[in-house]
Backbone of each chain as nested JSON, in Angstrom:
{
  "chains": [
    {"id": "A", "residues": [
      {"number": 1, "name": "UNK", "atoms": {"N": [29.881, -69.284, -102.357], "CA": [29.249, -68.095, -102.959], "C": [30.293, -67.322, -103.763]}},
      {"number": 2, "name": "UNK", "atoms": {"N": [29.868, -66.022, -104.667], "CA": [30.376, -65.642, -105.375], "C": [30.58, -64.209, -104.736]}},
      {"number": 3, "name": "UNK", "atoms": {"N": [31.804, -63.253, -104.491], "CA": [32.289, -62.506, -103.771], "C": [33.089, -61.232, -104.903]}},
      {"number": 4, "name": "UNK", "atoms": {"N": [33.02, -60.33, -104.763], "CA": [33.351, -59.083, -105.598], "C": [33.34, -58.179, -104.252]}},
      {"number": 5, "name": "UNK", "atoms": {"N": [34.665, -57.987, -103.992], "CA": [35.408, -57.224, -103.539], "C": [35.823, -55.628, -103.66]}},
      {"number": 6, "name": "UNK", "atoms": {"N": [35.568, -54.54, -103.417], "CA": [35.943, -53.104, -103.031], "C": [36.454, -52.937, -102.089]}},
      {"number": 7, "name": "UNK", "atoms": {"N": [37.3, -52.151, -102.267], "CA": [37.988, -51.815, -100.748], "C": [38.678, -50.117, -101.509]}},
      {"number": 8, "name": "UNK", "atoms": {"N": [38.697, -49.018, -100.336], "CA": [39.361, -47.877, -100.459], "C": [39.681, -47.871, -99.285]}},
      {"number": 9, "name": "UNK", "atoms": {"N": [41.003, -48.196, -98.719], "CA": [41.977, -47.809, -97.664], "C": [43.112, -46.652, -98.236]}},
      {"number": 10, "name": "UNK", "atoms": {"N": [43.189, -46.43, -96.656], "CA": [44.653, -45.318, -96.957], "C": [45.535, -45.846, -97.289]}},
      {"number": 11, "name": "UNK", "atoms": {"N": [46.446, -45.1, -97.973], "CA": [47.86, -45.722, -98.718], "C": [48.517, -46.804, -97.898]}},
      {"number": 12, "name": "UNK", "atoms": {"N": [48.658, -45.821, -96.209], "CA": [49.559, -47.035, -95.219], "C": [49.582, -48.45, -95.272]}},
      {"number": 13, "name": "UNK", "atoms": {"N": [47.986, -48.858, -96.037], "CA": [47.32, -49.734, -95.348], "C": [47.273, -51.195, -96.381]}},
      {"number": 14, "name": "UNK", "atoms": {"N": [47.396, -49.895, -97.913], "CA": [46.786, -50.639, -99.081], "C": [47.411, -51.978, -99.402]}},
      {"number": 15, "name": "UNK", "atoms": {"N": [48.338, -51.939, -99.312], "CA": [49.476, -53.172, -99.49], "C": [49.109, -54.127, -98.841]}},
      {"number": 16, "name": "UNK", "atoms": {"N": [49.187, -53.979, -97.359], "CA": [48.726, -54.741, -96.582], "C": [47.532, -55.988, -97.152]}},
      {"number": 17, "name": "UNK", "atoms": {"N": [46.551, -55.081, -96.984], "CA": [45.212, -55.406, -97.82], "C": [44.938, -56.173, -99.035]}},
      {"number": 18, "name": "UNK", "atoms": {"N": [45.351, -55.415, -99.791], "CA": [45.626, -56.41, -101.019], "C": [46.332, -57.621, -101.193]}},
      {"number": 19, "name": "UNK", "atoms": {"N": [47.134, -57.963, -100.532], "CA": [47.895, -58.666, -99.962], "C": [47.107, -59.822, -98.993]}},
      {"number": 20, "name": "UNK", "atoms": {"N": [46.542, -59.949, -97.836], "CA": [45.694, -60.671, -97.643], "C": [44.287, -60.969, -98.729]}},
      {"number": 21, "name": "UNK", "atoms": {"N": [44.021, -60.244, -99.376], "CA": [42.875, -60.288, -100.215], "C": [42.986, -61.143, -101.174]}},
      {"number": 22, "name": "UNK", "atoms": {"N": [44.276, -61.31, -101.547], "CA": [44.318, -62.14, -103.172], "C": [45.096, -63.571, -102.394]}},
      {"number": 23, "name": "UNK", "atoms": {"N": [44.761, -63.919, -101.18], "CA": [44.932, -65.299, -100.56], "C": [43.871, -66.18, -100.68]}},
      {"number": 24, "name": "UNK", "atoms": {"N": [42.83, -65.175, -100.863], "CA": [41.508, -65.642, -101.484], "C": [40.341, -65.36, -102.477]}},
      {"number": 25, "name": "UNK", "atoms": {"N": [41.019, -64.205, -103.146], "CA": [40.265, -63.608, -104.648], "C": [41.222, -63.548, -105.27]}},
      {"number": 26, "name": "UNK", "atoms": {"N": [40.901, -62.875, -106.569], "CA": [41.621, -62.944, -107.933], "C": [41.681, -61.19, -108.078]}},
      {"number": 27, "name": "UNK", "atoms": {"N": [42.687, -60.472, -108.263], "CA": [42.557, -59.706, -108.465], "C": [42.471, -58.981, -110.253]}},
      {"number": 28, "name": "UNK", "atoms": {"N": [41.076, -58.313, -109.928], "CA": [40.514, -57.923, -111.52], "C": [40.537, -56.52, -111.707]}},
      {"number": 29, "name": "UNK", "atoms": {"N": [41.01, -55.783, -111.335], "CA": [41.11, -54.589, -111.563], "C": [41.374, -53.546, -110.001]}},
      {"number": 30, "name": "UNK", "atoms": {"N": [42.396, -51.996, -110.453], "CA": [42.385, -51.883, -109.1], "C": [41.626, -51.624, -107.934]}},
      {"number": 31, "name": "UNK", "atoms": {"N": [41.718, -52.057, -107.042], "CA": [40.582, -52.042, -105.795], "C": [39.329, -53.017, -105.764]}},
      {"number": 32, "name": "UNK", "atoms": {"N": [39.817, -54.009, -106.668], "CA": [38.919, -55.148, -106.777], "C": [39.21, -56.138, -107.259]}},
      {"number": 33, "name": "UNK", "atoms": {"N": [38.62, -57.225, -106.336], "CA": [39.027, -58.488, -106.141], "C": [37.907, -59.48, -106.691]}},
      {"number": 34, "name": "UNK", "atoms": {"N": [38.034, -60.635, -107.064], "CA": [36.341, -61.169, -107.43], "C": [36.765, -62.938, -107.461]}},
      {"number": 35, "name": "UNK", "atoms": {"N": [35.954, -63.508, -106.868], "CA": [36.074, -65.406, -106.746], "C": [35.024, -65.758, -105.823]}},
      {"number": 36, "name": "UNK", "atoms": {"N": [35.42, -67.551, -105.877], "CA": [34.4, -67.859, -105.642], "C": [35.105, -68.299, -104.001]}},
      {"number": 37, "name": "UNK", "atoms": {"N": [34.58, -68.437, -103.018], "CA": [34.233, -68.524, -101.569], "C": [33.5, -69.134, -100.917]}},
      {"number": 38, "name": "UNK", "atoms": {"N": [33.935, -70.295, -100.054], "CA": [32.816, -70.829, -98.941], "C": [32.756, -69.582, -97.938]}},
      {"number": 39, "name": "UNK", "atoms": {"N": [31.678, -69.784, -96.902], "CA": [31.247, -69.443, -96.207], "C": [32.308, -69.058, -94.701]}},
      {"number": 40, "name": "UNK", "atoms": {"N": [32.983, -69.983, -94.883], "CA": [33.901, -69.814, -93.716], "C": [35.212, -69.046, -94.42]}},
      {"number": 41, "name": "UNK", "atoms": {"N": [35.667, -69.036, -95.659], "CA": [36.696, -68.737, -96.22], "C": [36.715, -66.824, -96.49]}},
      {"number": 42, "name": "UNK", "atoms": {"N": [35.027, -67.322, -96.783], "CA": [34.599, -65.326, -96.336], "C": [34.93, -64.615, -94.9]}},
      {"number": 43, "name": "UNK", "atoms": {"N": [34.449, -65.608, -94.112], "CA": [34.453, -65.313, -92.633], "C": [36.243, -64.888, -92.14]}},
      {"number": 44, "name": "UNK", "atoms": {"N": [37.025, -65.883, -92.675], "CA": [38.56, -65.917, -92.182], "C": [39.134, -64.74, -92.82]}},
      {"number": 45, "name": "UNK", "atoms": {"N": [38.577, -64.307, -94.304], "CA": [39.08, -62.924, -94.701], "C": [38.478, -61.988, -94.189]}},
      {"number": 46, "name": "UNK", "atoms": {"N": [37.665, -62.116, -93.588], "CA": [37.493, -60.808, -92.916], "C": [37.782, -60.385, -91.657]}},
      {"number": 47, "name": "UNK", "atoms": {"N": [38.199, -61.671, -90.927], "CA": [38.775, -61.5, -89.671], "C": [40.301, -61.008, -89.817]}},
      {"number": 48, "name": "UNK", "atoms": {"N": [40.785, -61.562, -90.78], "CA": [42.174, -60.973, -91.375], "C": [42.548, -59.165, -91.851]}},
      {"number": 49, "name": "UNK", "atoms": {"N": [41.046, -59.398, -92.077], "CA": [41.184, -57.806, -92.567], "C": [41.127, -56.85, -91.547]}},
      {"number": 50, "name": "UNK", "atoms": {"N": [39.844, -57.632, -90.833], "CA": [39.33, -56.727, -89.607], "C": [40.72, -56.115, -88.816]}},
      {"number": 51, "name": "UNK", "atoms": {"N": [42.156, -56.877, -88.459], "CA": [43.321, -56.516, -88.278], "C": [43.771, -55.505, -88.17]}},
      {"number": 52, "name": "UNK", "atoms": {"N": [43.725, -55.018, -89.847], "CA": [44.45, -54.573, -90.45], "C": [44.165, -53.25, -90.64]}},
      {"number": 53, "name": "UNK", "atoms": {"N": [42.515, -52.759, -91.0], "CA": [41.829, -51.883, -91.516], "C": [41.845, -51.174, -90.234]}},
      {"number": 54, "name": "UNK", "atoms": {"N": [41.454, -49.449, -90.331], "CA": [41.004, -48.622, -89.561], "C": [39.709, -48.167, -90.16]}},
      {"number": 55, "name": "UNK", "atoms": {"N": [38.854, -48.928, -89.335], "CA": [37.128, -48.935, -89.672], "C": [36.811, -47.558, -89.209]}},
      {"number": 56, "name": "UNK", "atoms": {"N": [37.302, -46.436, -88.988], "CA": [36.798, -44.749, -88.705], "C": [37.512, -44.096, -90.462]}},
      {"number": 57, "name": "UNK", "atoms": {"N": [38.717, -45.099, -91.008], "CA": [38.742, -44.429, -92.495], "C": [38.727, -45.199, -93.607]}},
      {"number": 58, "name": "UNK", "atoms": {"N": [38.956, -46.553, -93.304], "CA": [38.848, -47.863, -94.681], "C": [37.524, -47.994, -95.074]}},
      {"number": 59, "name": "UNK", "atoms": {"N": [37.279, -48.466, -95.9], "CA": [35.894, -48.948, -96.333], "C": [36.601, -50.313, -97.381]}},
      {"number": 60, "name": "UNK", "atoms": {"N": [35.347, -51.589, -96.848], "CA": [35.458, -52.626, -97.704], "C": [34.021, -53.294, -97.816]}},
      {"number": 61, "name": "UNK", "atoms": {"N": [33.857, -53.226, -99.062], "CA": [32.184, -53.485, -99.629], "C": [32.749, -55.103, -100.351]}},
      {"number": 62, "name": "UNK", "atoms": {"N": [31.672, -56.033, -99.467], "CA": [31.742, -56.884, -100.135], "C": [30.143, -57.663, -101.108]}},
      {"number": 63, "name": "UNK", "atoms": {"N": [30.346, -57.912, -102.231], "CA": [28.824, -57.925, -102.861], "C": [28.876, -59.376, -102.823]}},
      {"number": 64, "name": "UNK", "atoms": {"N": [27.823, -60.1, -102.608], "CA": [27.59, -61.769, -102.335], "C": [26.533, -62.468, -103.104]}},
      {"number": 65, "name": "UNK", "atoms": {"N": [27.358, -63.342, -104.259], "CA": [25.951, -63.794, -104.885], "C": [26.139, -64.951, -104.459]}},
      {"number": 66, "name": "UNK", "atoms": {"N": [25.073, -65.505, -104.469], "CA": [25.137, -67.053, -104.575], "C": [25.951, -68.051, -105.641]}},
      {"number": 67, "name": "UNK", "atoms": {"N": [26.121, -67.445, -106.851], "CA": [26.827, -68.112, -107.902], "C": [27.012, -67.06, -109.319]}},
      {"number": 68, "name": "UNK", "atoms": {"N": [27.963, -67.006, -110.289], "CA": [28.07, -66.002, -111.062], "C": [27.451, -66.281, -111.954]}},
      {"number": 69, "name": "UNK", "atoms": {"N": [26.006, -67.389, -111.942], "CA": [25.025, -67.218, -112.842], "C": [23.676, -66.463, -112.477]}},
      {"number": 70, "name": "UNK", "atoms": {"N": [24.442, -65.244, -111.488], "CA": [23.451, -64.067, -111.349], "C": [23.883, -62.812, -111.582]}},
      {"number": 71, "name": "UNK", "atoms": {"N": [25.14, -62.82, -112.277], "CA": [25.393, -61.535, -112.894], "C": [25.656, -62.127, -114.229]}},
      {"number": 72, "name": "UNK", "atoms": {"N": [25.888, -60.576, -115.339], "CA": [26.416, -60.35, -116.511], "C": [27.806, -59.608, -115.801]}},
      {"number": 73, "name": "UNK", "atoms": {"N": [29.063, -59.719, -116.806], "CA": [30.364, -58.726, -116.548], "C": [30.712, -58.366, -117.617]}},
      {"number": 74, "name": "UNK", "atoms": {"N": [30.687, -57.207, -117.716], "CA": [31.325, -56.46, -119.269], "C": [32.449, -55.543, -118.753]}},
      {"number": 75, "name": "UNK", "atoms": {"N": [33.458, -55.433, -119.841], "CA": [34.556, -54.639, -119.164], "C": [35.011, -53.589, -120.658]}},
      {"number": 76, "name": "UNK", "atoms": {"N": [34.711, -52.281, -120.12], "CA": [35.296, -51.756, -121.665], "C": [36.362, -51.155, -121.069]}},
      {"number": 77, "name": "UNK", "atoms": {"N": [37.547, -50.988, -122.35], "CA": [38.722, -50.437, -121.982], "C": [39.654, -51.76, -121.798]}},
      {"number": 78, "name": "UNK", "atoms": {"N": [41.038, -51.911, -121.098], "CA": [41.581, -53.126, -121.023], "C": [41.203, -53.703, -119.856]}},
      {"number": 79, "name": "UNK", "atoms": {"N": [41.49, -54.949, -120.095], "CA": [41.019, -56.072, -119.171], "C": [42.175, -56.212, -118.039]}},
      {"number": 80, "name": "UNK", "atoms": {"N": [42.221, -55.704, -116.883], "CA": [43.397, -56.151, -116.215], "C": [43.735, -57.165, -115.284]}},
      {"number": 81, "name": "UNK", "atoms": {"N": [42.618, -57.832, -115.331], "CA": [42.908, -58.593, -114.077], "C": [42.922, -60.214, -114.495]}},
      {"number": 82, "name": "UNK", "atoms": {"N": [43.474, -61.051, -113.648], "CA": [44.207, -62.244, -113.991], "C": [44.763, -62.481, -112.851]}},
      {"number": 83, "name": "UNK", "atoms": {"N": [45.2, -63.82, -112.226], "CA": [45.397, -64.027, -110.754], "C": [46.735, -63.933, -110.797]}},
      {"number": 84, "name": "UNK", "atoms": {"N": [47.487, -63.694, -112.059], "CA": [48.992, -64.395, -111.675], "C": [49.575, -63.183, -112.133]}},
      {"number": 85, "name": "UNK", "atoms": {"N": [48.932, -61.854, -112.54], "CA": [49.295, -60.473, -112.863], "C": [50.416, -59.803, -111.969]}},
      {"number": 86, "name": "UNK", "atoms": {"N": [50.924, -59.612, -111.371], "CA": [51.961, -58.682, -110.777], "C": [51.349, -57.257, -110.686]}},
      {"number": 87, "name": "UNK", "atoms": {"N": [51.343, -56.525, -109.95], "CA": [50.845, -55.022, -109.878], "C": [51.678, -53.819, -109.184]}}
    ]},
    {"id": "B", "residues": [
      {"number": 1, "name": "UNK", "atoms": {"N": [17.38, -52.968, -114.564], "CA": [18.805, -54.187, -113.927], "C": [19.244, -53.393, -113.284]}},
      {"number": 2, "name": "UNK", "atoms": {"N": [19.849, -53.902, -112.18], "CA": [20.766, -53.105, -111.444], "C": [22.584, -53.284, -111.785]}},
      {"number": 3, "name": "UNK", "atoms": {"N": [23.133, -51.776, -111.938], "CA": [24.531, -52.256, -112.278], "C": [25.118, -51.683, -110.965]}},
      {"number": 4, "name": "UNK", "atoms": {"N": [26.641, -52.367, -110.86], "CA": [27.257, -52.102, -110.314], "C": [28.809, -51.665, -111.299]}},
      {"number": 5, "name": "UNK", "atoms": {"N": [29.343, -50.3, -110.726], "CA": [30.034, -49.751, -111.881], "C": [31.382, -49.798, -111.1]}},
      {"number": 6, "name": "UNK", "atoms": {"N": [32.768, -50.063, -111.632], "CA": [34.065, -49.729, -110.984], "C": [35.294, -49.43, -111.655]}},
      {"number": 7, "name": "UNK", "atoms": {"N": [35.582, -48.405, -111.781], "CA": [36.73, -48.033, -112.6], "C": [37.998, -47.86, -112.273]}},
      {"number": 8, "name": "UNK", "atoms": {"N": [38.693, -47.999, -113.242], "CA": [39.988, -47.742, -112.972], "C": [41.004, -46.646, -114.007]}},
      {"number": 9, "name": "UNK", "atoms": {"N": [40.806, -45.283, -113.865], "CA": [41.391, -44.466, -114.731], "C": [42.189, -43.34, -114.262]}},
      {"number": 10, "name": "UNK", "atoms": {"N": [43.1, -43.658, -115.437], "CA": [44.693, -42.463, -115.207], "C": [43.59, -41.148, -115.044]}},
      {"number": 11, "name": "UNK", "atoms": {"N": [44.409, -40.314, -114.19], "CA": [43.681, -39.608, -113.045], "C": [43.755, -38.33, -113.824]}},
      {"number": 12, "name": "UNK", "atoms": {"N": [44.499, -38.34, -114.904], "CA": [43.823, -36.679, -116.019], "C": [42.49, -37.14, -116.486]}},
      {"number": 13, "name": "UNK", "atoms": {"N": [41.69, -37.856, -116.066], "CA": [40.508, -38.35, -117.117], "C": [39.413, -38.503, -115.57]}},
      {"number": 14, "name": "UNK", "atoms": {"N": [40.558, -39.284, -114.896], "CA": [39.124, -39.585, -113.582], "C": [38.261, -38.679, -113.889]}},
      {"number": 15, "name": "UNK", "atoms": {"N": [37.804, -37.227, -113.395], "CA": [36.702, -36.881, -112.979], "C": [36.215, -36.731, -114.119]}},
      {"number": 16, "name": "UNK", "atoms": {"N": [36.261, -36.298, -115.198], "CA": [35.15, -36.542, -116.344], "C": [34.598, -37.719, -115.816]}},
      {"number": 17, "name": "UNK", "atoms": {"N": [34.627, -39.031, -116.344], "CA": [34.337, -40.131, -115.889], "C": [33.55, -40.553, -114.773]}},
      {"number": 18, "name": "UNK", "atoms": {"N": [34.024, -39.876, -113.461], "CA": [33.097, -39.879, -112.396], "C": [31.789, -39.046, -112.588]}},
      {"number": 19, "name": "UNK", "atoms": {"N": [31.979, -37.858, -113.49], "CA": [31.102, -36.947, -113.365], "C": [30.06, -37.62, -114.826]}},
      {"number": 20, "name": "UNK", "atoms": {"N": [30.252, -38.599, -115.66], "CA": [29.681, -39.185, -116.408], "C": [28.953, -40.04, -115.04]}},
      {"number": 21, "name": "UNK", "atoms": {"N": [29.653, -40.74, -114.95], "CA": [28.727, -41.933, -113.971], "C": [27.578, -41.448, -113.265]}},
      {"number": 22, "name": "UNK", "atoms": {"N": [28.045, -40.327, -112.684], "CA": [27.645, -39.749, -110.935], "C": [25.356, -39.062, -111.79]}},
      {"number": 23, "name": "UNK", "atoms": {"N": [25.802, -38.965, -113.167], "CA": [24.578, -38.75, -114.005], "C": [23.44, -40.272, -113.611]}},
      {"number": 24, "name": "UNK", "atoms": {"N": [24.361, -41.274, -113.561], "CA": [23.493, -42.312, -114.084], "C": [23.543, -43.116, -112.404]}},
      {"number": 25, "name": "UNK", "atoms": {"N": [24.495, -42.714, -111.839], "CA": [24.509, -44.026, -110.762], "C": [24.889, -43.542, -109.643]}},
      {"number": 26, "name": "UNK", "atoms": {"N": [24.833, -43.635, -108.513], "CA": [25.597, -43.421, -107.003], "C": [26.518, -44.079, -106.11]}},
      {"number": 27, "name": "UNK", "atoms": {"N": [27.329, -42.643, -106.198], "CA": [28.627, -43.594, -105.502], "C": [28.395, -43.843, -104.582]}},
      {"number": 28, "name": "UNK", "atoms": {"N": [29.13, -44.79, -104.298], "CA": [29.497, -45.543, -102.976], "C": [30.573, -45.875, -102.183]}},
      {"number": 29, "name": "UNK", "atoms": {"N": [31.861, -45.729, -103.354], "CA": [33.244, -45.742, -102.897], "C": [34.216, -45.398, -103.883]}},
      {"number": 30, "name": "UNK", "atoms": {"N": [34.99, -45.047, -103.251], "CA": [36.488, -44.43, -104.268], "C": [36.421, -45.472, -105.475]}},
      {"number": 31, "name": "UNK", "atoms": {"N": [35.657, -44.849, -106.519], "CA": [36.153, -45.934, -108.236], "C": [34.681, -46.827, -107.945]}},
      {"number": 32, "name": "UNK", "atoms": {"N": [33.517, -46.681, -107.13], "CA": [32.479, -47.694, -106.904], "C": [31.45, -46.952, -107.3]}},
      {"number": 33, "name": "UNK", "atoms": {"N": [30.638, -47.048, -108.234], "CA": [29.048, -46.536, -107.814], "C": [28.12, -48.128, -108.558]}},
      {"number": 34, "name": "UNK", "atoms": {"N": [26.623, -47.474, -108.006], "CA": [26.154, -48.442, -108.375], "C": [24.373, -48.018, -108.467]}},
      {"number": 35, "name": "UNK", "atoms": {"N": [23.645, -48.488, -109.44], "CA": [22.257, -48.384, -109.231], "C": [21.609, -49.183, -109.986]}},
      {"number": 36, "name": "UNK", "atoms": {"N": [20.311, -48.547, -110.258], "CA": [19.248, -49.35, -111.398], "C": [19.233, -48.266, -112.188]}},
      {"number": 37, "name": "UNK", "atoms": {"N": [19.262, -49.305, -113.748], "CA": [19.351, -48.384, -114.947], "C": [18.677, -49.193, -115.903]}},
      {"number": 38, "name": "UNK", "atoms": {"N": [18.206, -48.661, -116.497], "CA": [17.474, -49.897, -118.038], "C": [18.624, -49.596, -119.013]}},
      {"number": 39, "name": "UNK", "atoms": {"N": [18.404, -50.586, -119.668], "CA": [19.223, -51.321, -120.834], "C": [19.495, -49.866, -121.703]}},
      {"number": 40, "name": "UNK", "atoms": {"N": [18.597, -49.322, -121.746], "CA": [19.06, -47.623, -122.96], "C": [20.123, -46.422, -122.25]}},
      {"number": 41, "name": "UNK", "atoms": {"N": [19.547, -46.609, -120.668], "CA": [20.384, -45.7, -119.786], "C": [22.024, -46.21, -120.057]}},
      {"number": 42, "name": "UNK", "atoms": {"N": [21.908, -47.77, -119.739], "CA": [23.598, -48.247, -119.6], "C": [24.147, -48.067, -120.724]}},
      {"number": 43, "name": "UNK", "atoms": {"N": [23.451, -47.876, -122.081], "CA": [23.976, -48.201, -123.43], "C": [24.31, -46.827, -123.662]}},
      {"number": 44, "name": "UNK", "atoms": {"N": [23.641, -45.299, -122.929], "CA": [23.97, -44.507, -122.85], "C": [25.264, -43.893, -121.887]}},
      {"number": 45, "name": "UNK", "atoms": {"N": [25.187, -44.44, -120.761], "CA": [26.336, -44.339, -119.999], "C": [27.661, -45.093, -121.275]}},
      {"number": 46, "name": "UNK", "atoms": {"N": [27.57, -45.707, -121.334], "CA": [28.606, -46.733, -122.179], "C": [29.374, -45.608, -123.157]}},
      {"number": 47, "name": "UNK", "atoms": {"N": [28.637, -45.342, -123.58], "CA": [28.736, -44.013, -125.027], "C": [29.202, -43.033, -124.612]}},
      {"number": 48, "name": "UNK", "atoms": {"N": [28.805, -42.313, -123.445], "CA": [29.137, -41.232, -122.637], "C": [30.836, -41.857, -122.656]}},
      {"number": 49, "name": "UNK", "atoms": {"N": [31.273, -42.685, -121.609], "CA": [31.951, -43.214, -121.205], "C": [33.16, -43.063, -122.63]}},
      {"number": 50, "name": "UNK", "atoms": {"N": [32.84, -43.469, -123.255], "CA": [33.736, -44.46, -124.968], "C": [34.237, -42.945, -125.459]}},
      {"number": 51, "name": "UNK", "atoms": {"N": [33.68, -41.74, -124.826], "CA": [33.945, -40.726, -125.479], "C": [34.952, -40.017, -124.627]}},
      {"number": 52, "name": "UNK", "atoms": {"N": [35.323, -40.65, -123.454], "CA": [36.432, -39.961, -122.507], "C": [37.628, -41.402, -122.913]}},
      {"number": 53, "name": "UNK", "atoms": {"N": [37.232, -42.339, -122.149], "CA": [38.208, -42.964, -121.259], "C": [39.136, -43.947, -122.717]}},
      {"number": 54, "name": "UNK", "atoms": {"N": [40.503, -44.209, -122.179], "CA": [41.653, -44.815, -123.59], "C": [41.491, -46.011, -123.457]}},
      {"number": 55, "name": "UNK", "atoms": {"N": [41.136, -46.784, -124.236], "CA": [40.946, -48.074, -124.377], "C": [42.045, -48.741, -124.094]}},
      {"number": 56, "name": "UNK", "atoms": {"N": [43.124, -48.074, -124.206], "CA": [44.686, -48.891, -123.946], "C": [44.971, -48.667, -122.785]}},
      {"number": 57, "name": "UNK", "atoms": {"N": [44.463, -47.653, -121.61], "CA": [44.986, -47.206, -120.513], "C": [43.465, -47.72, -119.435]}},
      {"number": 58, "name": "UNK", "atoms": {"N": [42.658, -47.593, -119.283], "CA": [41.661, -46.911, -119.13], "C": [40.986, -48.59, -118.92]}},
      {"number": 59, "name": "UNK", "atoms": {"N": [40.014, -48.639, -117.555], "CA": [39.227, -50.208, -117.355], "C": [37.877, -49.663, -116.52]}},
      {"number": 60, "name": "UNK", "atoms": {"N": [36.966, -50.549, -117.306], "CA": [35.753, -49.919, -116.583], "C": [35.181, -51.145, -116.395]}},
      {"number": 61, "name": "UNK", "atoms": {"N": [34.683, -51.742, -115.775], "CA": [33.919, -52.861, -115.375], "C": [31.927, -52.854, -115.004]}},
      {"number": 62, "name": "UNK", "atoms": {"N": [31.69, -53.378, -115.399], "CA": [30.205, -53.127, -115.087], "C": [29.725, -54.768, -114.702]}},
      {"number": 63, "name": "UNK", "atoms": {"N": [28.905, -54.817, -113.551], "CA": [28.4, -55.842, -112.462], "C": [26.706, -55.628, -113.257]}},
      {"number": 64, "name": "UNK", "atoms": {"N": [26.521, -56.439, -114.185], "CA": [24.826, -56.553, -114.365], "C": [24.316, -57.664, -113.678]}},
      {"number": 65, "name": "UNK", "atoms": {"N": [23.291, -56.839, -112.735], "CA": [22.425, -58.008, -112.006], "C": [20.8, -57.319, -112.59]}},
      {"number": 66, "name": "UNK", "atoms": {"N": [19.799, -58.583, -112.369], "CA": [18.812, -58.715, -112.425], "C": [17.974, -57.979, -111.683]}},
      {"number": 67, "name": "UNK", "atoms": {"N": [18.472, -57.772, -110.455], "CA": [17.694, -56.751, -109.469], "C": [18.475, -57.278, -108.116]}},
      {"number": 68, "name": "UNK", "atoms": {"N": [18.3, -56.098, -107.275], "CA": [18.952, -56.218, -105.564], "C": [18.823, -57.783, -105.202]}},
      {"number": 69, "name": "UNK", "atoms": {"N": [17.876, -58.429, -105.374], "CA": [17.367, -59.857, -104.755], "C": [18.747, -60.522, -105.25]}},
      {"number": 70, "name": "UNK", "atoms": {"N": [19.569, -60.09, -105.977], "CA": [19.979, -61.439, -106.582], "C": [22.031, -61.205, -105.947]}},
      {"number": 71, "name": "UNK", "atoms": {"N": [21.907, -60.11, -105.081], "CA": [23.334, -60.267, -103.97], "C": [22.88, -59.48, -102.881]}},
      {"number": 72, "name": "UNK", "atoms": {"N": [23.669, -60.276, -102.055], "CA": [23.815, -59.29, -100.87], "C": [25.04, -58.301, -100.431]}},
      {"number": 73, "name": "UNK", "atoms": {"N": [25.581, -57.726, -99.699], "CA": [25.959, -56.224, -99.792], "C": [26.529, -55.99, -98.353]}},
      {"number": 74, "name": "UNK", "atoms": {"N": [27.601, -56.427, -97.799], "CA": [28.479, -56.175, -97.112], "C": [29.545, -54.804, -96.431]}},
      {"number": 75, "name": "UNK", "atoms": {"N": [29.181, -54.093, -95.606], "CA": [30.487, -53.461, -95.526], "C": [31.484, -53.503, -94.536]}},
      {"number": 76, "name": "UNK", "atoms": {"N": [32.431, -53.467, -94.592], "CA": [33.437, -53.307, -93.392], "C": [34.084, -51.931, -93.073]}},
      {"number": 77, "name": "UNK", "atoms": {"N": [33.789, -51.371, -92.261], "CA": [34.654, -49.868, -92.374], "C": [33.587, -48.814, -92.408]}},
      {"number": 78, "name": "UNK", "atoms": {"N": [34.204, -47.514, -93.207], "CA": [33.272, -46.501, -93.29], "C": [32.531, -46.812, -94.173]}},
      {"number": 79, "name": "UNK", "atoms": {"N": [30.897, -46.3, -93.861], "CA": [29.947, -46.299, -95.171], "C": [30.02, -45.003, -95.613]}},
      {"number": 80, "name": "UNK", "atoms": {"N": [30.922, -45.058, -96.653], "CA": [31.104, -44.064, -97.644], "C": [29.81, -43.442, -98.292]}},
      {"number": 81, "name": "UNK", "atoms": {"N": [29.198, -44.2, -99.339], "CA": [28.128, -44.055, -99.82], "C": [27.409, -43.138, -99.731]}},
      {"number": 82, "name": "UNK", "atoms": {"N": [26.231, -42.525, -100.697], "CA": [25.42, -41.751, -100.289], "C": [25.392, -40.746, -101.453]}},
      {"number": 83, "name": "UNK", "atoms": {"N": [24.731, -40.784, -102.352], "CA": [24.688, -40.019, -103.657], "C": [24.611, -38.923, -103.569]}},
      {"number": 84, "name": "UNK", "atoms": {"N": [24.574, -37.781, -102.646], "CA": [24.762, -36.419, -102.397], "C": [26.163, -36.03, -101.905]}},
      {"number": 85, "name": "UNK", "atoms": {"N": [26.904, -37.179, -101.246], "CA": [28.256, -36.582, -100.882], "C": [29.211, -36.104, -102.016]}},
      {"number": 86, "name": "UNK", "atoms": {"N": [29.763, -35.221, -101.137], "CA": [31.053, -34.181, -102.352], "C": [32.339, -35.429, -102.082]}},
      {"number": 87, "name": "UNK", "atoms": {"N": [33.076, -35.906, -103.144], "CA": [34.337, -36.596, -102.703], "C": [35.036, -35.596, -102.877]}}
    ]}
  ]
}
């Protein structure tokens, strides 16, 4: 499936996070991640995350399509994201 | 269609920007909102938008889907969300 990633953690945390996150997304802009994912590969990032996060102040929204021939993506302004970007 | 909106802007500009969006869509997370808008609303948000944010600095991303049916919607953590909250 197709996976688009949000996340707003506290600073402590953010590194962390992002950091496990782009073991298995692409990071496209900040606080978001976006690729494609089996079922179990979803499951293992989130057990990774589950770790890490303090679920009384993190929030991580994950949106799930079946394939990215169910969205359109338009991006105005610059394009930042690219897997091999540095941040 | 339903969009899903996520930005990323140097923070003398954020709240214009949010306060453009927050017209057309509901947040959901730090830099996240998201709703249903027809094709004139987004082309209006867009415009709104083109009139704040720097094309050289400045990333806005927009998630066009067809309608809710076509992802599902994950969270981990706090549910932020909720189109009446003050951030």
């Amino acid at each position: 499936m197709y996976v688009i990633m949000v996340y707003d953690i506290k600073e402590e945390r953010v590194n962390k996070v992002l950091k496990i996150a782009r073991k298995y997304l692409t990071w496209v802009q900040n606080s978001v991640l976006e690729g494609e994912l089996t079922r179990a590969q979803l499951e293992k990032l989130k057990v990774e995350l589950g770790e890490i996060i303090d679920r009384e102040e993190d929030s991580v929204i994950f949106y799930k399509l079946r394939s990215t021939a169910y969205f359109q993506k338009e991006t105005m302004g610059v394009e930042k994201g690219g897997g091999e970007q540095f941040i």
